[in-house]
Residue, then its C-alpha position, 0 to 999 in steps of 0.5 A: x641582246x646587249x650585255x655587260x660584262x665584268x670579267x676578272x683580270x690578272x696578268x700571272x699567279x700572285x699579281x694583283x687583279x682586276x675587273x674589266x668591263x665591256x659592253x657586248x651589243x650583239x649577243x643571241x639568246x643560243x649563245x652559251x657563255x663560253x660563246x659569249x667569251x669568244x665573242x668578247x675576246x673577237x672584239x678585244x682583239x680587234x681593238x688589239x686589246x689581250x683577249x680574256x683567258x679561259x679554259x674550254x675543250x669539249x663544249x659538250x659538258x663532258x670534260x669540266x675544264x670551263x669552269x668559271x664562277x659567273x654572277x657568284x654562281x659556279x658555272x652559271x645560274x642554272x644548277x647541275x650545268x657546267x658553263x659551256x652549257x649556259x646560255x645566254x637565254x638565262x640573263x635579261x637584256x642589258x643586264x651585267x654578267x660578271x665572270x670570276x675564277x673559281x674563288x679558293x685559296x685551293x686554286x690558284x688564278x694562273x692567269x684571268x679565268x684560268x686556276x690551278x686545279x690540280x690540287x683534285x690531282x693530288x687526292x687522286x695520285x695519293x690512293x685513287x688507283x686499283x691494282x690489276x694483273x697485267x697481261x691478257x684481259x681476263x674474261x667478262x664473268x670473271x669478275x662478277x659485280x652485281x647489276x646494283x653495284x655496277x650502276x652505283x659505281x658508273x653514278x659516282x664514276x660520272x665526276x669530271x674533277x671540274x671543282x665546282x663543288x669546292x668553290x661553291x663551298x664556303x670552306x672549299x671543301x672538296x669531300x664532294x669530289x674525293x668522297x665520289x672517288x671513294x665510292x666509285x672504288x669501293x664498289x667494285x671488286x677491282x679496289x677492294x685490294x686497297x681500299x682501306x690503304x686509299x681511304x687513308x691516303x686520300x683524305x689526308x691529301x684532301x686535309x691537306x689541301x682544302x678546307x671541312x665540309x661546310x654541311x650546306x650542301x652548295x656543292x652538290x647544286x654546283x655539280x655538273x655530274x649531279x654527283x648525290x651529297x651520299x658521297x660526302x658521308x662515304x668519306x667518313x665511312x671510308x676513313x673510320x672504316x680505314x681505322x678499324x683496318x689499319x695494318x691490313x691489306x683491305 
């Protein structure tokens, strides 16, 4: 297959960027996009040209560091996906593929591909902790949590962090994300201790930083997780609950 590829490019944070496009003749439909940079950057540095700088580590859509915005699309054309799991087999013959950062003013482009995303760090470092007692692991029935909880808890539990859901949103919200984190906490019997000191923590950390929910629901379409849109209203759930609780432990 023979695709084009339009690949942003910038050099450090702040400069100016660029598009940059490239001709790749011998693509296979397997290949998945990240594949497809590896073979764009193999020609690149042939011609002693800087290879395109990307982000990947597992390739097994587990840990979210590819992510990329491809056609506009976060990922890739094909929804719930995380781009090392896109294939090539997606696009037509010939036709042009662009590749962009993650487009919001909450990630900054390091450098090409690569944005700094640790913005979805700071929400977690603000409240996303549980307290326990260290020492000696307690027994299994110690703490019960019902089967109901339990496996409500591991489906919100599932968010890589990759931040998807904020560039697909038009206001680069990330409720999608703290509100997952939110959830996953309030459901186990571990977070209850907290719960209401985090809720408060978190969300103003996520004010903070990014922008309101657009209401759209983009970012629910964009998550690799399938983390559902019910975690957007359990952050408003957490903070007006945080509200009525405010000066007590929980």
């Amino acid at each position: 297959m023979r695709l084009i590829l339009e690949i942003w490019r910038q050099d450090r944070p702040g400069a100016d960027g660029r598009y940059e496009t490239h001709e790749v003749v011998d693509a296979t439909p397997e290949m998945s996009l990240l594949e497809l940079l590896d073979r764009l950057n193999h020609q690149l540095v042939e011609n002693n040209t800087d290879p395109v700088a990307f982000e990947s580590d597992c390739r097994e859509g587990i840990c979210g560091t590819c992510g990329v915005d491809v056609n506009g699309v976060p990922h890739g054309p094909r929804d719930n996906v995380p781009a090392c799991g896109q294939h090539v087999r997606d696009f037509k013959d010939g036709q042009t593929v662009r590749f962009e950062p993650f487009r919001s003013k909450a990630f900054p482009v390091l450098r090409d591909l690569i944005v700094d995303r640790t913005g979805l760090d700071r929400i977690i470092q603000a409240g996303g902790t549980i307290a326990v007692d260290a020492g000696t692991a307690p027994d299994a029935e110690t703490v019960q949590v019902t089967h109901d909880d339990a496996e409500r808890a591991l489906d919100f539990a599932a968010c890589i962090g990759c931040g998807a859901c904020v560039s697909a949103c038009p206001n680069g919200a990330a409720y999608l994300f703290t509100g997952s984190k939110l959830a996953h906490l309030a459901l186990i019997p571990h977070g209850k201790q907290e719960r209401a000191k985090r809720a408060r923590a978190m969300v103003d950390q996520m004010e903070h930083e990014f922008g309101p929910c657009s209401q759209i629901g983009e970012c629910a379409l964009a998550c690799p997780a399938e983390i559902p849109l019910s975690a957007i209203a359990v952050v408003n759930r957490e903070r007006i609950r945080a509200g009525f609780k405010k000066g007590k432990a929980n």
